[in-house]
C-alpha positions in Angstrom: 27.1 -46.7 -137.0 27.2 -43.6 -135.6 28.4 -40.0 -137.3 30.5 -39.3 -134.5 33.9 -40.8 -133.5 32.9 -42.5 -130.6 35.4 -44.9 -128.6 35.2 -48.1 -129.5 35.9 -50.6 -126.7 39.6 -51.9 -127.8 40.6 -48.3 -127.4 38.6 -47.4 -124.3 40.5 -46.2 -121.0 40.0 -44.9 -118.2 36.0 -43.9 -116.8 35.1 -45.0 -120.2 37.1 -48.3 -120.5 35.5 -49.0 -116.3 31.8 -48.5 -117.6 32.8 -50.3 -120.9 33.5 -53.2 -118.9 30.4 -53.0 -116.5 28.4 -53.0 -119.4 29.7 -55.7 -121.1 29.3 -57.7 -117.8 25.2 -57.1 -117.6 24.8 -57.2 -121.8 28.0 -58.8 -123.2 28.9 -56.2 -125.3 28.2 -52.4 -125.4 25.4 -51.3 -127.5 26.0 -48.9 -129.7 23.9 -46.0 -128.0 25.7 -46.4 -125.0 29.7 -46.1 -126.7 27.6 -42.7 -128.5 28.2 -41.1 -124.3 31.7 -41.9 -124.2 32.4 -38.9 -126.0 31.2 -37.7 -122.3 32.7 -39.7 -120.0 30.6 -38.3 -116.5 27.8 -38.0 -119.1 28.3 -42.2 -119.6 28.9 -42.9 -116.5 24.9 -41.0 -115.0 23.5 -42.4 -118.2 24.5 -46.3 -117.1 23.6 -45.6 -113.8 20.0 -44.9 -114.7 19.9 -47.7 -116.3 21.5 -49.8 -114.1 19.0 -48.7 -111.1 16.1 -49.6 -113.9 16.7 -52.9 -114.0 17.0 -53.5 -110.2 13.3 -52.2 -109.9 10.8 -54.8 -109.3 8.9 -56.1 -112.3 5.8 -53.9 -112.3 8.0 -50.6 -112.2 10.6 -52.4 -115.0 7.2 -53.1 -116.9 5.8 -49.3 -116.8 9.3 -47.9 -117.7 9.7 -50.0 -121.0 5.9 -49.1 -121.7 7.1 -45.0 -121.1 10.1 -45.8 -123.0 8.7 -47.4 -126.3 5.8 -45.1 -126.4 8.3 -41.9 -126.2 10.5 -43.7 -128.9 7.2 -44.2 -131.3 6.5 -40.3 -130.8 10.0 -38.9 -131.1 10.4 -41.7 -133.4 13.9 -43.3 -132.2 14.4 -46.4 -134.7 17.2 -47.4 -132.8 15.0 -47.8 -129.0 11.8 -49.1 -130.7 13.0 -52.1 -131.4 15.3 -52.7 -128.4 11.9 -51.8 -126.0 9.4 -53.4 -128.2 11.6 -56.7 -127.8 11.6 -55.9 -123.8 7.8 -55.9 -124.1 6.8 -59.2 -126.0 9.9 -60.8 -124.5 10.0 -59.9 -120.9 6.5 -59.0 -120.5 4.7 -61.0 -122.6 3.4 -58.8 -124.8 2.3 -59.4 -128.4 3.1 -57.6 -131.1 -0.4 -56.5 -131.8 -0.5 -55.5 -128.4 2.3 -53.5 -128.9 1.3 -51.9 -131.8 -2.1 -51.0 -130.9 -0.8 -49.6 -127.5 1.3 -47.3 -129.7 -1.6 -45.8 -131.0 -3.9 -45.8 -128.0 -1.6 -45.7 -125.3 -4.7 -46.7 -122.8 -4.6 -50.0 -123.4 -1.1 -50.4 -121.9 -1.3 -53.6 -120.2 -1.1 -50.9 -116.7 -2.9 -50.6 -113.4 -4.8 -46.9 -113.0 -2.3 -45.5 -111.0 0.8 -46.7 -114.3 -1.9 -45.4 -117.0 -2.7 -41.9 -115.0 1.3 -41.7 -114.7 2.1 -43.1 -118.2 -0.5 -40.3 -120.0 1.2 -37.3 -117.7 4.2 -38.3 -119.0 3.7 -38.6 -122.8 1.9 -35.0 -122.2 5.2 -34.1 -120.3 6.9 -35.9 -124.0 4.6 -34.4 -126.5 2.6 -31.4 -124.9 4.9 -30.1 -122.1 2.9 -26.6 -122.8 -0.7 -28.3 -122.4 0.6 -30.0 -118.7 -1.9 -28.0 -116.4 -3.3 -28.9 -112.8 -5.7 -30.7 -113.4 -2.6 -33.3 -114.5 -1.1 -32.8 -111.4 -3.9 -33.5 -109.1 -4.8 -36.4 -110.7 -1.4 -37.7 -110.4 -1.5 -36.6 -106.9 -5.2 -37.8 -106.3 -3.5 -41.4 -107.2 -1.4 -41.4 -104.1 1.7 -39.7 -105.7 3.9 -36.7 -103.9 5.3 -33.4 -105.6 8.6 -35.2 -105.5 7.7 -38.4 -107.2 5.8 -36.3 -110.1 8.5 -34.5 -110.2 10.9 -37.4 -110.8 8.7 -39.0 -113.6 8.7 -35.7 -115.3 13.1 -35.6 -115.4 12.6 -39.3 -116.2 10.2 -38.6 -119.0 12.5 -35.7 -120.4 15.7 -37.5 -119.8 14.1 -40.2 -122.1 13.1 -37.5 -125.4 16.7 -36.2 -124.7 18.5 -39.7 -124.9 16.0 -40.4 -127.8 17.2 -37.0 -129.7 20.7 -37.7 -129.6 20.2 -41.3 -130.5 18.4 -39.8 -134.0 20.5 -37.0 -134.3 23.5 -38.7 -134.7 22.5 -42.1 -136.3 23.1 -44.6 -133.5 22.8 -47.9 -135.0 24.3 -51.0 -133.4 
């Protein structure tokens, strides 16, 4: 469900019909929140290619990015990625669902080394608190080994994530 007329994949073409078929051949189908950005063809096509360099990471980046992306989808509360993530989580990574669900409220026991768990609470401040992000935040981030460039990057990431989150809500993506 969705309240927009997105393309469905029998009528896909084009860009859209290309990616369609891309996606189908990692997932087996198209999910719903992905068919949402064919109303934006270019916008569909950057949106699976974030996701398709995601899952080429190695598993300890994969790991920290499913952690950042369940705990912004429990803030902005995004029905439709909680569950997809929280599945990731116990399924990929082992996870339990208490484990889960008590990260969700005290993000500092994500199952993280210092250096994910310094990155993971400068982001959810970048999520939830953009205003209270100060230097201090920075030079912790940097005190862990990381350059203005790669805080920079897991800042976009971070806001690219409570973007794709809003839209997801806003317009009732269900698969």
């Amino acid at each position: 469900m969705c309240l927009l007329n997105i393309v469905e994949e029998n009528d896909a073409t084009g860009v859209v019909k290309a990616m369609y078929d891309e996606i189908k051949g990692m997932f087996g189908t198209v999910p719903a929140g992905l068919k949402m950005w064919s109303l934006l063809p270019d916008g569909l096509q950057h949106h699976w290619e974030v996701i398709k360099t995601s899952f080429a990471k190695d598993m300890e980046t994969q790991k920290f990015e499913t952690v950042l992306r369940y705990l912004v989808s429990e803030a902005k509360a995004c029905e439709y990625c909680l569950g997809f993530n929280a599945g990731m989580l116990i399924n990929n990574f082992g996870m339990t669902h208490d484990e889960v669900i008590l990260m969700a409220k005290e993000p500092k026991t994500a199952p993280l080394n210092d250096t994910q768990k310094t990155m993971l609470l400068f982001a959810l401040k970048v999520a939830n608190e953009p205003n209270e992000v100060n230097s201090d935040d920075i030079e912790a981030l940097r005190a862990q080994g990381m350059s203005d460039k790669a805080i920079f990057e897991l800042a976009h990431q971070t806001t690219h994530l409570v973007m794709a989150d809003a839209l997801l809500s806003v317009f009732k993506v269900q698969d």
